[in-house]
Each structure stands twice: as structure tokens, then as C-alpha cells.
N, C-alpha and C positions, 0 to 999 in steps of 0.2 A: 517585759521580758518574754521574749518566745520559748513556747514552752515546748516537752520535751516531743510530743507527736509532732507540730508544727514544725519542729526540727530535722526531725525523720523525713517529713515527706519531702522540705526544700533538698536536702541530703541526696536521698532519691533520685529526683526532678533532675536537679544538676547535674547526679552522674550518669542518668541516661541521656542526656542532652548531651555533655562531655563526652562523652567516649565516643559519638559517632556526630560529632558536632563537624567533621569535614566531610560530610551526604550533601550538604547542598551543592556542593562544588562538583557532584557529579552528573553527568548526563544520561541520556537513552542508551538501553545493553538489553543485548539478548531479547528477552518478548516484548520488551516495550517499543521496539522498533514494528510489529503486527497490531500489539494489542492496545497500544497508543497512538503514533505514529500513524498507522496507517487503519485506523480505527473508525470507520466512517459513523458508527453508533454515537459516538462520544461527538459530533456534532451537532444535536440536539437534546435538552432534556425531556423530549417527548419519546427516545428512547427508551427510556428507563423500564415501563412499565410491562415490556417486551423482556428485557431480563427476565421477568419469572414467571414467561408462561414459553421461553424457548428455547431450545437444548443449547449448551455451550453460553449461554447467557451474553456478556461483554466480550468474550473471547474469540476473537477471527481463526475461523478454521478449526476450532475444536467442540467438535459435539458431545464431549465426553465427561463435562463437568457443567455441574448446575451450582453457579453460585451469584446471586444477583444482586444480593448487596452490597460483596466488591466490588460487581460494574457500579453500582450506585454511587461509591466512594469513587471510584477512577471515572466516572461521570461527570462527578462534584467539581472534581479537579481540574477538570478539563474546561469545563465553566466560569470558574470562576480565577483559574491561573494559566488558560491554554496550552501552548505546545512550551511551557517555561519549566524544564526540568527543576531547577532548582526553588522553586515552590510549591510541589510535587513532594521533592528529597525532605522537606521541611514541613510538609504537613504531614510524613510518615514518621516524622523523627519527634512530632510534638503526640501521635501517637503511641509511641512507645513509651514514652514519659509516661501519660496516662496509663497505659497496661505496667508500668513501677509502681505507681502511685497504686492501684489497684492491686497487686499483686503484694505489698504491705499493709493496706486495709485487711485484704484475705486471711496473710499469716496473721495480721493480730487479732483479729477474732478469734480465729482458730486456737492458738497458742497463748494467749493473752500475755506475749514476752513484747515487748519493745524492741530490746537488743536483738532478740531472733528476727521481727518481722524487719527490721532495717535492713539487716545483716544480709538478708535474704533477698529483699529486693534490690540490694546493693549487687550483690551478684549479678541476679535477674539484667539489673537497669545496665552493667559494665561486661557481661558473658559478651565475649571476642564471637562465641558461634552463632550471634544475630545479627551478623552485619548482612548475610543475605536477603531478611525481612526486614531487616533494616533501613539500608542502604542501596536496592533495588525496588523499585516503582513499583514493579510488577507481581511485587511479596507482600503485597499486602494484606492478603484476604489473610493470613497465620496471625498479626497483632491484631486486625480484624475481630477474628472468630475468640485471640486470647480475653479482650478486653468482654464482648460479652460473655464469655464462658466466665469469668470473675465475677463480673456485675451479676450474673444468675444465678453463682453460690453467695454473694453479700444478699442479695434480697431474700434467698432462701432462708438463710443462716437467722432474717429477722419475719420471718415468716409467723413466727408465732405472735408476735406481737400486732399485727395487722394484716388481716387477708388480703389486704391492697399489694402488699409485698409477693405473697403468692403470685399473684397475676405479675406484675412486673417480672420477677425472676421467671416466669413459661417464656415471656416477650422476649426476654435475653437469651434463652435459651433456643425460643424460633429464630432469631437474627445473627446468631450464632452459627445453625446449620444452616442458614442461606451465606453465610460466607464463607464455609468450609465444613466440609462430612465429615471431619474429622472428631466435630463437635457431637457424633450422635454416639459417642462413651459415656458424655455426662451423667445419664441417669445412672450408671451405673457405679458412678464416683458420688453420686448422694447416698444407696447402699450403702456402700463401704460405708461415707461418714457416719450415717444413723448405726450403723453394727459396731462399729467403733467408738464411736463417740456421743450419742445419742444417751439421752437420759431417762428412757422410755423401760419401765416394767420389759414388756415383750419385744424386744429389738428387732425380732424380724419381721413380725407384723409393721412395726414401723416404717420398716425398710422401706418394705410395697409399700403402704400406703402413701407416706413423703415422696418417693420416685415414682408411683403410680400414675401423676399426670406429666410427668415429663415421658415418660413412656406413651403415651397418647400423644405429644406432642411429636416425636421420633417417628410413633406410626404414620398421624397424619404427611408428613416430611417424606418420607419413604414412599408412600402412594403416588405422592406429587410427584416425587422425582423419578419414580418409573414410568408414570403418565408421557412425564416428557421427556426422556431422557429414551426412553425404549423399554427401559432395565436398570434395576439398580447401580449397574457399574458397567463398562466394557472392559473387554480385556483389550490393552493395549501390547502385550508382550507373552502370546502363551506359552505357557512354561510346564513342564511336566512337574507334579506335586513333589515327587521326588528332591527334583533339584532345588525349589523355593522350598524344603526343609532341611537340606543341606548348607540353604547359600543362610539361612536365617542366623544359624549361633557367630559367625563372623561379621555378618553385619552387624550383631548386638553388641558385638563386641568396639564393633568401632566406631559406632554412638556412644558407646561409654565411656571410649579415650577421646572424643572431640568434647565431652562433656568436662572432663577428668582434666583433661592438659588439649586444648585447642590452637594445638600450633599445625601449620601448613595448609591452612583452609584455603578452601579453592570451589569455584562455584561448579564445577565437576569430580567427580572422582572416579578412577577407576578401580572400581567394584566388581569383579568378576563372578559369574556365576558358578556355582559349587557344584560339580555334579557328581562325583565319587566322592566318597567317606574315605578322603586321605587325614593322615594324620596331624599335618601340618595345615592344610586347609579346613576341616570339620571337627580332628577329635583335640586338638590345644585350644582351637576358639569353645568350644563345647565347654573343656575341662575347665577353663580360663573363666567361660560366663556361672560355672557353679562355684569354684571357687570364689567368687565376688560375691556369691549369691550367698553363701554360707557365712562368708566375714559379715556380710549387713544383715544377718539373720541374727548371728553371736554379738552383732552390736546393738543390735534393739531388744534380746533377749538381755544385754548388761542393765540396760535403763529400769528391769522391773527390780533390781537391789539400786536404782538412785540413792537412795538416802544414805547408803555408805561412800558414794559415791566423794564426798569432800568431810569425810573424818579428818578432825584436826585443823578444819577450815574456820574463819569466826561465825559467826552465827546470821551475819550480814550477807555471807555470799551465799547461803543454803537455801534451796529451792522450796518450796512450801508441801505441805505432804502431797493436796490435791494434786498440784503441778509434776511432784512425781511418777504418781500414779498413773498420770495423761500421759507422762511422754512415750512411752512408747507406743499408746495406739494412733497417738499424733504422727511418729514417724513412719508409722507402716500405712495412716493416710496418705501421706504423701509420696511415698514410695508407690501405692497405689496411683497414684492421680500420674509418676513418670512412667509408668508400665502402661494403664489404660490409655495415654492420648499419643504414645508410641507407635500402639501396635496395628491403629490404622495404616502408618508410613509402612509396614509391615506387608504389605498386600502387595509381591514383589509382580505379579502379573496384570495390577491394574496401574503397574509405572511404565514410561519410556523405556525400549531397550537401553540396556548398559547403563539407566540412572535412575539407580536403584538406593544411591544414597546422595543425600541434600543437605545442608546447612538449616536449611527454612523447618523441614520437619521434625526439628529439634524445640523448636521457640516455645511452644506449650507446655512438652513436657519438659523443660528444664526448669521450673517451677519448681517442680516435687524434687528434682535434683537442689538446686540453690536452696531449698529450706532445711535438707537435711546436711547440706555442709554446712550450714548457717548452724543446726545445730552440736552439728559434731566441732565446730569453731568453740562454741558457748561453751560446751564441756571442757575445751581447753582452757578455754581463758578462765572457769572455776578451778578449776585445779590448780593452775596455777597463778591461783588469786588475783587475776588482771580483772576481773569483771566489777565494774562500778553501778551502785545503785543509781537509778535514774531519778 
């Protein structure tokens, strides 16, 4: 009899493979016609090792990003299934699988729920707004950078049990930021969990010292990539600070309806820049992003009366006290973990004019989005007694 984890993960698996199981049938779009296509690097794998000592790494024409482990991956590719898109589409889509599978190990450490960590990666594996990183060749460094950003909080999370773990989770963590900078929040998302969730006397001492060598490792990263790069970043679009804080509450806002309801995805959008504090363009997305902001504040403030929460329920569907006690600082983890890998895509000046919002810079943070509808699901289904033991 397969049992009920081994259930979860084929669950999983399936439905990320389903829901974007028509990727192989697509071809070269947009940068893969530069950055494959016409890719002279990806002729050799004596390349490779050029990735990460040169600015723009695999990338034709772009000196503006250092990420050399996605060339390593769209090198891989290239070697071993040439110019054949559709085995390309199919080793990113068995990717993604893995970042499901991984992304239910997370929540059930974390949560120690079944039904949530499923629930949640079921999201994760079937969310309509990764068909960018999905279903596009050239998206890959985001389920990339996701899968070890995963892998470096499971090895951490068993950190205590073997210091061999420690080092493994710094390695996921370095291989993470060689496949996207977006990965260098991390440390800041072990903080939160140890202030949260942590079981330590002095939590903040803990803090630093648990996140203290992922910080070493962010520093060494940073050195590198000014080394070669010039500069931590260039600006590709500048913009007076003004307007990149005017245009921010509307774009927040419409990360949160692609997250919320993702209908009319498109691999552009027009995004316009905010440069007067009108009403309809700064002070309704502003009022709009607090009010959301308040409802999931009043909704993780309900969590700390759990335990009244299924009066009258049998005694089968009631959460356990520990279990109640966690949820709430569970869900302001995770809330944290959709805020911090955000706010890099946030940096409206080191984006392309005019594309300033993407589909791909969602695939991270919709994690902490999918585990808290996951558990706002789980509340329904208690209350009204659908939830079955496992």
C-alpha cells in the first residue's frame, strides 16, 4: 500500500508535469533565438568555466548579469540534446517537478501538516503564472535559483543533526546565487525563521549566528560579482527615485492579482511608469495594497484564538495545541519568504525600459503565496468538517 507521503509527492509530480505537459511542443521565442540559437559559447563544454570569471556569463550581449550556472544548465542542454527545443521544454518541465517535490518537503518540515504541504505544492506545481519559467528555455535560471534556494533551507532545517548538512545547505546556497541574485534575501529568510520559529533561549543571538555564514557567503558573491561585473548592478533604465516610488504600490498591486486570479498572462505587459501621486494611479493602489495588508494581518492575528477556532467540531478535526500555537508565526514565515524574494524584482531601474513587470519574477515568491492559501484552504475545510485524517 502506498503510503500517504508517497502519495503526496506522485500527486505533486503529476500535476506539475500536467498542467504544462504541452512545453515540449514549443519552440525557440524571444531570447532563445540570441542566447541559444545564436550562442556560439554553447558549442563547447570548454566554455563553461568562462561563465564565472566573465561579465554577462552565457548571455550574448548582455554584461549586466552574472549567472553561470544557468549557462551551465543551457550548456548541459545543448550537449547533450542540441538545437532540439523540445528536449530543452522537457528537461525544464522535469525541473519544475523537482522544485514541487521540494517545495512539499519544505512546507512539511516546516508545518508538519500533510494536507497543507500537498495542498500547497499542488498550487505551487499547477499556478497558471509559471508558464513563463516554465514553458520558455530561457526561464530557467528562477526554477534554477528555486530548487536550490529549497535544497539550502532542507539541509539547514537538518543542520542540527549533522554539520555535513551545514556545508551542503552554504553549497546550495552559493549555487543559488550563481543562478540568480535574487537568491541573496536568503539569509535573511533564515532570520526570520530562527525569530520565529526557532527554539533557542535567545532568538536573536540565534538569528546571527544560524544566518551568520550565509552572510559570508552573500559577501564572498558580492565581491565576485563586482570584480566582474564592474558593479554590483547597472542601471539599465534610470529613473528618478521619485517615480520608482510612485510606480511601486501599483506594481504590488498587480503581483497580487496575477497571484490572486492569473488571467490574461502575457509575456509583456504594459506597466506604465508612475510619476505624479494621482489618485487613481498611486493613492487606490497604495489604499488597495494596505488594505490587503490589514486583512492578512487580522487574519494571522485570528490564528493566535485557534483553538476556538472549530468549537463544536469532533475532536478528530482539532489541531493539536503545539500546532496551534505555530500557526501563526508559520504564516508570517511565509508571508515573509513572498515579500523578501519579491522585492528584488522591485529594483524598477536595474529592469529593461517599459518591463518592469514579468510572469518569471513571481515563481519564488509564490511559495509563501501557495502555502498561505493552502492554509487558509485547511481552515475552510475544518470548519466545515471536510478535512479527513490521514
Amino acid at each position: 500500500m502506498v503510503k500517504a507521503d508517497q502519495r503526496a509527492k506522485i500527486l505533486v509530480m503529476a500535476g506539475a508535469v500536467l498542467a504544462y505537459c504541452a512545453a515540449p511542443w514549443f519552440g525557440f521565442v524571444f531570447d532563445d533565438r540570441k542566447d541559444v540559437l545564436a550562442n556560439a559559447t554553447l558549442l563547447h563544454l570548454s566554455s563553461i568555466p568562462g561563465y564565472f570569471v566573465h561579465a554577462g556569463s552565457y548571455l550574448v550581449g548582455n554584461l549586466s548579469f552574472y549567472r553561470p550556472v544557468s549557462g551551465v544548465w543551457t550548456n548541459l542542454n545543448y550537449f547533450f540534446f542540441g538545437l532540439h527545443p523540445s528536449a530543452g521544454h522537457i528537461a525544464l518541465l522535469l525541473l519544475h517537478g523537482v522544485a514541487a517535490l521540494l517545495c512539499y518537503r519544505v512546507v512539511w518540515v516546516v508545518m508538519q501538516d500533510t494536507a497543507i504541504a500537498t495542498l500547497a505544492a499542488l498550487l505551487f506545481a499547477l499556478h497558471p503564472v509559471h508558464v513563463e519559467s516554465v514553458a520558455w528555455i530561457s526561464g530557467c535560471p528562477d526554477p534554477l535559483a528555486t530548487v536550490f534556494i529549497l535544497l539550502a533551507l532542507l539541509f539547514h532545517l537538518r543542520a542540527q543533526e549533522k554539520w555535513q548538512f551545514c556545508l551542503l545547505s552554504l553549497a546550495a546556497f552559493a549555487a543559488a546565487l550563481l543562478c540568480k541574485e535574487t537568491a541573496l534575501v536568503y539569509p535573511l529568510l533564515i532570520v526570520v525563521h530562527t525569530l520565529l520559529l526557532g527554539n533557542q533561549p535567545n532568538r536573536v543571538g540565534a538569528a546571527l549566528k544560524r544566518a551568520g555564514p550565509y552572510f559570508l557567503v552573500a559577501a564572498a558573491y558580492i565581491a565576485a560579482r563586482i570584480h566582474i561585473l564592474g558593479a554590483f548592478s547597472h542601471t539599465l533604465t534610470p529613473l528618478p527615485w521619485k517615480t520608482q516610488r510612485l510606480t511601486l504600490p501599483s506594481l504590488a498591486v498587480f503581483y497580487v492579482r496575477l497571484l490572486c486570479w492569473p488571467a490574461g498572462l502575457s509575456p509583456f505587459y504594459d506597466m506604465p511608469y508612475i510619476k505624479t501621486a494621482s489618485f487613481s494611479s498611486f493613492v487606490m493602489p497604495l489604499l488597495m495594497l494596505l488594505a490587503m495588508s490589514a486583512l492578512l494581518a487580522w487574519w494571522i492575528r485570528s490564528m493566535r484564538g485557534a483553538p476556538d477556532r472549530l468549537r463544536g467540531a469532533p475532536d478528530s478535526l482539532r489541531a493539536a495545541p503545539d500546532e496551534d500555537k505555530l500557526r501563526w508565526r508559520q504564516a508570517i514565515f511565509f508571508v515573509a519568504w513572498m515579500v523578501l524574494f519579491l522585492v528584488p524584482a522591485l529594483n524598477l531601474s536595474g529592469l529593461d525600459a517599459g518591463e518592469i513587470a514579468h510572469d518569471r519574477y513571481l515563481y519564488l515568491p509564490s511559495i509563501g503565496f501557495c502555502v498561505l492559501a493552502a492554509i487558509a484552504l485547511n481552515q475552510l475545510a475544518d470548519k466545515m468538517h471536510l478535512r479527513q485524517t490521514v
